[in-house]
C-alpha positions in Angstrom: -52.0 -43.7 125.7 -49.5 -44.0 128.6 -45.9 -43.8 128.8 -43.5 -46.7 127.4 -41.9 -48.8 129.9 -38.0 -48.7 129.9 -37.9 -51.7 128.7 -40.1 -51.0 125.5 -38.0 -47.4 125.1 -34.4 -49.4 125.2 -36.0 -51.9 122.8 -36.9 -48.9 120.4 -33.6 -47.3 121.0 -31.7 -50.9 119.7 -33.8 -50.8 116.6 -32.7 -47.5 116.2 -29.2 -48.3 116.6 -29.6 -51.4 114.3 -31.4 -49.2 111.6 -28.4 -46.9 111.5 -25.1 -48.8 111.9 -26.6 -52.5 111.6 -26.4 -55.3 114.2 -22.9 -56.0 114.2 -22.3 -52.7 115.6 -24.9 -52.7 118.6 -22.8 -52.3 122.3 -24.8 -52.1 125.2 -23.0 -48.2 125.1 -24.7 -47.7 121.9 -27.8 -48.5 122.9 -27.9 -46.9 126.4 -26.8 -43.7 124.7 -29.5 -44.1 121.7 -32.0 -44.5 125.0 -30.6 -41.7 126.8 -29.8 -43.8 129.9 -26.7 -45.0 131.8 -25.1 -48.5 130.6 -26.1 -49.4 134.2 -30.0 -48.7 133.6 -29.9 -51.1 130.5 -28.2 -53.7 132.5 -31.0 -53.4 134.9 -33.6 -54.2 132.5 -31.2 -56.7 130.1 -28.3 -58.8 131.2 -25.9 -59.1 128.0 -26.3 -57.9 124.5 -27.8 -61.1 123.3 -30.7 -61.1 125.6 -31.9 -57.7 124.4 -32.0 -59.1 121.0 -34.3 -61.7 122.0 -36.6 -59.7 123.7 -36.3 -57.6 120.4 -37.2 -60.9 118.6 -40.1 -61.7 120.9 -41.9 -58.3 120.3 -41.4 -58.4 116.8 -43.2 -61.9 116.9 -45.8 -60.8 119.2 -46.7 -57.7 116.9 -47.0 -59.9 114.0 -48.9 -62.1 116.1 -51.4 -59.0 116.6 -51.5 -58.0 113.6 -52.8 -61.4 112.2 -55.3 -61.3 115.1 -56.4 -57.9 114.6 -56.7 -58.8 111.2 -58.5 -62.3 111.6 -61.4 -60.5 113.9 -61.9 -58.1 110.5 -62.5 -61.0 108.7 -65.7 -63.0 108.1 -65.7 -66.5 109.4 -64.8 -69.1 107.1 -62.7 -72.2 107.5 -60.0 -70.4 105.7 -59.8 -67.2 107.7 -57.1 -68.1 109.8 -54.8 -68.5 106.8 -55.7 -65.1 105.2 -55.1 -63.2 108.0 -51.3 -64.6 108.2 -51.6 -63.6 104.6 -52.6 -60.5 104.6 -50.2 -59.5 107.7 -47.2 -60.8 106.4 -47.9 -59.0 103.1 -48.7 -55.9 105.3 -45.5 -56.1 107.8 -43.5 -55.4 104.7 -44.5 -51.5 104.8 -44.2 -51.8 108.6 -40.6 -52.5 108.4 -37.8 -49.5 108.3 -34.7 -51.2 109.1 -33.0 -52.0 105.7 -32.2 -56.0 105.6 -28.4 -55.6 105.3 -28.8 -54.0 108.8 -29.7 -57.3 110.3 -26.8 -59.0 108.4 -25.0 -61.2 111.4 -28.2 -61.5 113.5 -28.3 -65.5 112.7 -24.7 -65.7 113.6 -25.5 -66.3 117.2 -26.8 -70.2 117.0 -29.3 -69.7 120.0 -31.0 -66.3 118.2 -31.0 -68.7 114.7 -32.8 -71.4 117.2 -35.3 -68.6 118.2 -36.1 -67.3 115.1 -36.6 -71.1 113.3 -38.9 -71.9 116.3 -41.1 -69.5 115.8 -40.8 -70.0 112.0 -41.9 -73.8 112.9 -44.4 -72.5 115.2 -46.1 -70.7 112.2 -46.0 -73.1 110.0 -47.7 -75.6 112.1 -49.9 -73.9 113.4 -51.5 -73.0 110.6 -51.2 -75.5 108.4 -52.3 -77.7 111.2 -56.0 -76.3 111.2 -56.8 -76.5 107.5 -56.2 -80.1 106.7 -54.6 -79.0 103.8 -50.9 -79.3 104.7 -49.5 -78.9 100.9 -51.7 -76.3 99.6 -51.2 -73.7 102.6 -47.7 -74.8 102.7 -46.8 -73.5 99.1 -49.3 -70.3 100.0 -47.4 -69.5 102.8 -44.3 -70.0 100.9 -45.3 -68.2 98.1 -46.1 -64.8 101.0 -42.7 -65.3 102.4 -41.1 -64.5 99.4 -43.0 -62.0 98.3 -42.1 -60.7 101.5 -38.4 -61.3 101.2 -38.4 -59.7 97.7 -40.2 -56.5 99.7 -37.8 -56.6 102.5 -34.8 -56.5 99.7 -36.3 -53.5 98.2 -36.5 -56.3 94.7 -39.0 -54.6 92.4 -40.3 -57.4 90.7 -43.6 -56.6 91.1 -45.7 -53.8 90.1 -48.4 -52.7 92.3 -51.0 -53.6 90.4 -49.6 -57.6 90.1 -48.6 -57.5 93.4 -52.6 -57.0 94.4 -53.5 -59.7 91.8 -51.0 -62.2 93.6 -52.6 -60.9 96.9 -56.2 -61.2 95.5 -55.4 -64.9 93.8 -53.4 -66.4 97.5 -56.6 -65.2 99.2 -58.7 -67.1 97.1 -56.6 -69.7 96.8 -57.3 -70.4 100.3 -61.1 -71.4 100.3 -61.3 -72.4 96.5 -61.4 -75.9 94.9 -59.2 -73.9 92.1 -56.5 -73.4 94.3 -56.5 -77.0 94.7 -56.4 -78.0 91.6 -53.7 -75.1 90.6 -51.7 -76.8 93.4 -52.5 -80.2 91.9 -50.8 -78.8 88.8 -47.9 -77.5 90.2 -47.0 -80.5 91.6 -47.5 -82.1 88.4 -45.4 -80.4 86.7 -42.8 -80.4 89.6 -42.6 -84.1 89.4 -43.2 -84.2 85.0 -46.1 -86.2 85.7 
């Protein structure tokens, strides 16, 4: 394995610097010095504080993005496949992640980093909702993952291991199965009394 660009080394260093003092406190000092480069290097590779974020924001989504494809080629081909691989990442990322959530508190201050992160948000969504056919069933799936991953991320122990793997095992089978249809059907049902 080669050497890490600059530009991937500065990105690790503002990680680090987020995981220890949070993002409200990142300078372009900070994160020079967590690099162990002059202020002047990291302006070389990133113009302004904000713009580090967002490449920070764009490899974050592009390693998801690998892991669901990494993930997907693992997989046997089904109609479904697509969808359990986002599953199974995002479920995944969780232990991936070691920057508390309180770290990040301010990130969505800044109205053009909110933008980027709701695009790609968007961008999930559709895209794989889009191939199923099944808006409303893989919506409330992929709903259902992102807050099982929020609860992760928040360190809420809700679930137990062992019901966390049922959940996993029941979203995945949710996917292909007429059950999971009709378990939606009956959750909107009761959503709506009818």
């Amino acid at each position: 394995m080669g050497r890490k660009s600059s530009r991937e080394a500065i990105l690790d260093a503002l990680e680090r610097v987020i995981a220890t003092h949070g993002v409200t406190q990142v300078t372009l000092e900070a994160v020079a010095q967590e690099a162990g480069i002059s202020k002047g290097g990291l302006l070389y590779h990133f113009s302004n504080k904000k713009e580090m974020l967002l490449r920070m924001l764009e490899r974050s989504a592009a390693r998801f993005d690998d892991l669901v494809q990494s993930i997907k080629e693992a997989l046997p081909e089904t109609p479904g496949r697509a969808v359990k691989a986002h599953i199974l990442a995002r479920l995944r990322e969780t232990s991936r992640i070691n920057i508390a959530p309180s770290k990040f508190v301010g990130l969505l201050d800044d109205e053009e980093l909110k933008n980027f992160v709701t695009e790609i948000k968007r961008r999930e969504f559709h895209e794989i909702t889009a191939m199923t056919g099944q808006r409303e069933k893989i919506s409330l799936l992929l709903l259902a993952v992102e807050g099982m991953w929020m609860m992760e991320l928040f360190q809420i122990p809700a679930l137990s291991p062992e019901f966390r793997k049922k959940l996993e095992a029941r979203l995945l089978a949710m996917v292909d199965d007429e059950d999971g249809a009709q378990d939606m059907r009956l959750v909107g049902s009761r959503a709506t009394g009818a």
